[in-house]
C-alpha positions in Angstrom: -7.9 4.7 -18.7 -7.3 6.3 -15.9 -9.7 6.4 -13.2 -8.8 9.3 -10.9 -8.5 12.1 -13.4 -7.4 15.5 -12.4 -10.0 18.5 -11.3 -8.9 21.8 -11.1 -10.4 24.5 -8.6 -9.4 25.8 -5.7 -10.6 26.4 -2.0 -11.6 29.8 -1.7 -13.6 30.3 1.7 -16.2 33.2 -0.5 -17.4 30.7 -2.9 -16.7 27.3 -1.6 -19.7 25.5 0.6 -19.3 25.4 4.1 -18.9 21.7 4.5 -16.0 21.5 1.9 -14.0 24.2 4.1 -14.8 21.9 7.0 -13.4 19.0 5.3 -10.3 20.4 4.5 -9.6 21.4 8.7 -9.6 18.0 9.3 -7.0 16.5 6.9 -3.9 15.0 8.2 -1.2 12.9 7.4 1.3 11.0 9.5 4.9 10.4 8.4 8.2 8.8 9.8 10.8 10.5 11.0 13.1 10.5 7.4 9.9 12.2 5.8 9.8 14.6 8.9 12.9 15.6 8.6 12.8 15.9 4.8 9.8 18.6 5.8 11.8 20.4 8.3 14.7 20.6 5.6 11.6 23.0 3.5 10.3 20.1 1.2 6.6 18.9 0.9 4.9 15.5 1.6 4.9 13.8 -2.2 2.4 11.2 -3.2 4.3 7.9 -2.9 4.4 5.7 -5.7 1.6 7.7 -7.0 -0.6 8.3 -4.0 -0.4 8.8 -0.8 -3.5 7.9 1.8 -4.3 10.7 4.2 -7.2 10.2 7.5 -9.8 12.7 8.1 -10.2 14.1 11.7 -14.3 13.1 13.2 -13.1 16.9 15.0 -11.4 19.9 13.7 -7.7 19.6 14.3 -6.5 21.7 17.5 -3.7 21.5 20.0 -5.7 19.6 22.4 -6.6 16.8 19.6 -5.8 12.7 21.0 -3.1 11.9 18.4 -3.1 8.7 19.5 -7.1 8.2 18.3 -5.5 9.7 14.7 -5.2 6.5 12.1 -5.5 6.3 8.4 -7.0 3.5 7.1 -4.8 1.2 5.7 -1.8 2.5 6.6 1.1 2.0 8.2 1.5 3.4 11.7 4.2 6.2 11.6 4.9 8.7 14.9 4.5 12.6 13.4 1.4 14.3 12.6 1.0 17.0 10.7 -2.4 18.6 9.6 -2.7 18.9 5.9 -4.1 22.7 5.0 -4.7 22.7 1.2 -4.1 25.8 -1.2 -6.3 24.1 -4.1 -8.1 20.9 -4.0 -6.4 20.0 -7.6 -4.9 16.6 -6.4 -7.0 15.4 -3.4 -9.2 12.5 -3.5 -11.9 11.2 -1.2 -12.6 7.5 -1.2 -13.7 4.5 0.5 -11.7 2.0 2.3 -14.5 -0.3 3.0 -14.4 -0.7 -0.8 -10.7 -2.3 -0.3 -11.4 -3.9 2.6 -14.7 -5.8 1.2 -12.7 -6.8 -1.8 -9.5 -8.1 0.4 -11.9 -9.8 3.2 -13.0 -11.8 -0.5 -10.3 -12.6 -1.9 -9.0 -13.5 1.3 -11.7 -16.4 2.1 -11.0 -18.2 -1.3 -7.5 -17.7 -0.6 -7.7 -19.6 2.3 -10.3 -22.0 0.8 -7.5 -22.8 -1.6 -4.8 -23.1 0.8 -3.1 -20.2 0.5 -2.1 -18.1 3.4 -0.2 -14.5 2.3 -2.1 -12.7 -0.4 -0.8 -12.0 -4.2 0.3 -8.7 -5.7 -2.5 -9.4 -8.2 -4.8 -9.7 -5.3 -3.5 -6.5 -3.4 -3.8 -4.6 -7.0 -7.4 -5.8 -7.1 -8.0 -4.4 -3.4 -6.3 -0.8 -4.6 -8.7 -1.0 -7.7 -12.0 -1.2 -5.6 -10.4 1.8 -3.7 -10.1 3.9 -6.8 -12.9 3.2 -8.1 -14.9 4.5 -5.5 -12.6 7.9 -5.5 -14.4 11.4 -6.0 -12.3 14.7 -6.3 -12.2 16.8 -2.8 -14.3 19.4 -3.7 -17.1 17.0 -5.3 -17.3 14.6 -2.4 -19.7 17.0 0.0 -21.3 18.6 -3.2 -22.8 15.2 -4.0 -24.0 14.2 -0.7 -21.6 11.5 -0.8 -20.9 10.1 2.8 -18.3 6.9 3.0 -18.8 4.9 5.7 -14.6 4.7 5.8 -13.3 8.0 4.2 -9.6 8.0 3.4 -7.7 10.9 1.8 -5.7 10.0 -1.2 -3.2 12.4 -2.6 -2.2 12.7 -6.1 0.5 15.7 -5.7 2.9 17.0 -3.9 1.9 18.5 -1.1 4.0 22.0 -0.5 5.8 22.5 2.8 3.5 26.2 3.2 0.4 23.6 3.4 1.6 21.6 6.3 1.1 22.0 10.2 2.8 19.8 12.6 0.5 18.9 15.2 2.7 16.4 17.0 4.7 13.1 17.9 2.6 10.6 18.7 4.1 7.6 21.2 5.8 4.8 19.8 4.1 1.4 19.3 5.1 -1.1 22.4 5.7 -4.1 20.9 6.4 -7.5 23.3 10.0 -7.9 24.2 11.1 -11.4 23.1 14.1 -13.3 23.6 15.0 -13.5 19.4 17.3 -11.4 18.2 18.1 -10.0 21.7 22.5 -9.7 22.3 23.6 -13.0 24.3 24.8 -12.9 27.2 28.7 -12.6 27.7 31.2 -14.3 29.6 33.9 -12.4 31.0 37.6 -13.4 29.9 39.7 -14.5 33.0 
């Protein structure tokens, strides 16, 4: 069975509730630069391996938005931003990532209990079941009165080039410069 079943619907700003319309300004997604230049070649963002997580803004996405503040939960951290501006919420999840997190931080403890020290594919596909199962379609998450205390964005489609807005490159990660894997030194032939 398959948990995140597909709504159909679209945003229309006449008949869709204020909040909902809200939630979709603040949608974005960050991507590297193969994916960025995939966009700029006219294709969308697709739903890796079946979904793709998405953050939600606390603020309404503008020019003068911190990209650097901007994560997704659970997620790796890529450099281009681009605000997500959906046609039709047929697709778009809301979900928890506390949900993931509570279930990892437990399987984690008896993992180390037992010894163990990097965590299973079995236990990462239990994490990204409590995540599901806590998904709501985009359009029903506000309607409910549903408030996650770690909303994430999951997409289930493609998302078309027309619905994207870069916003932005944010700075690369500094990492600590270390001796490994750095070119030796060379002596000169006399």
């Amino acid at each position: 069975m398959d948990v995140l079943t597909e709504p159909t619907g679209s945003i229309d700003a006449s008949s869709t509730p204020q909040s909902v319309t809200a939630l979709r300004d603040r949608i974005f997604c960050i991507v590297d630069g193969v994916t960025k230049t995939k966009i700029e070649q006219g294709a969308g963002v697709c739903a890796l391996e079946g979904m793709r997580r998405c953050g939600i803004s606390p603020t309404a996405l503008t020019d003068q938005v911190d990209l650097e503040t901007l994560c997704v939960p659970g997620a790796s951290r890529e450099r281009f931003v681009y605000q997500i501006n959906p046609e039709n919420t047929d697709g778009i999840y809301v979900a928890d990532h506390r949900a993931y997190l509570l279930r990892y931080y437990a399987l984690d403890a008896a993992r180390r209990a037992a010894g163990a020290s990097a965590p299973t594919d079995t236990e990462l596909d239990e994490c990204a079941r409590a995540l599901a199962l806590t998904a709501v379609p985009l359009a029903e998450y506000e309607e409910c009165g549903l408030v996650y205390d770690i909303p994430v964005i999951l997409l289930k489609r493609e998302v078309q080039n027309s619905e994207l807005s870069f916003l932005g490159k944010r700075k690369p990660e500094k990492t600590p410069k270390s001796p490994v894997g750095q070119k030796p030194h060379r002596r000169r032939a006399w």
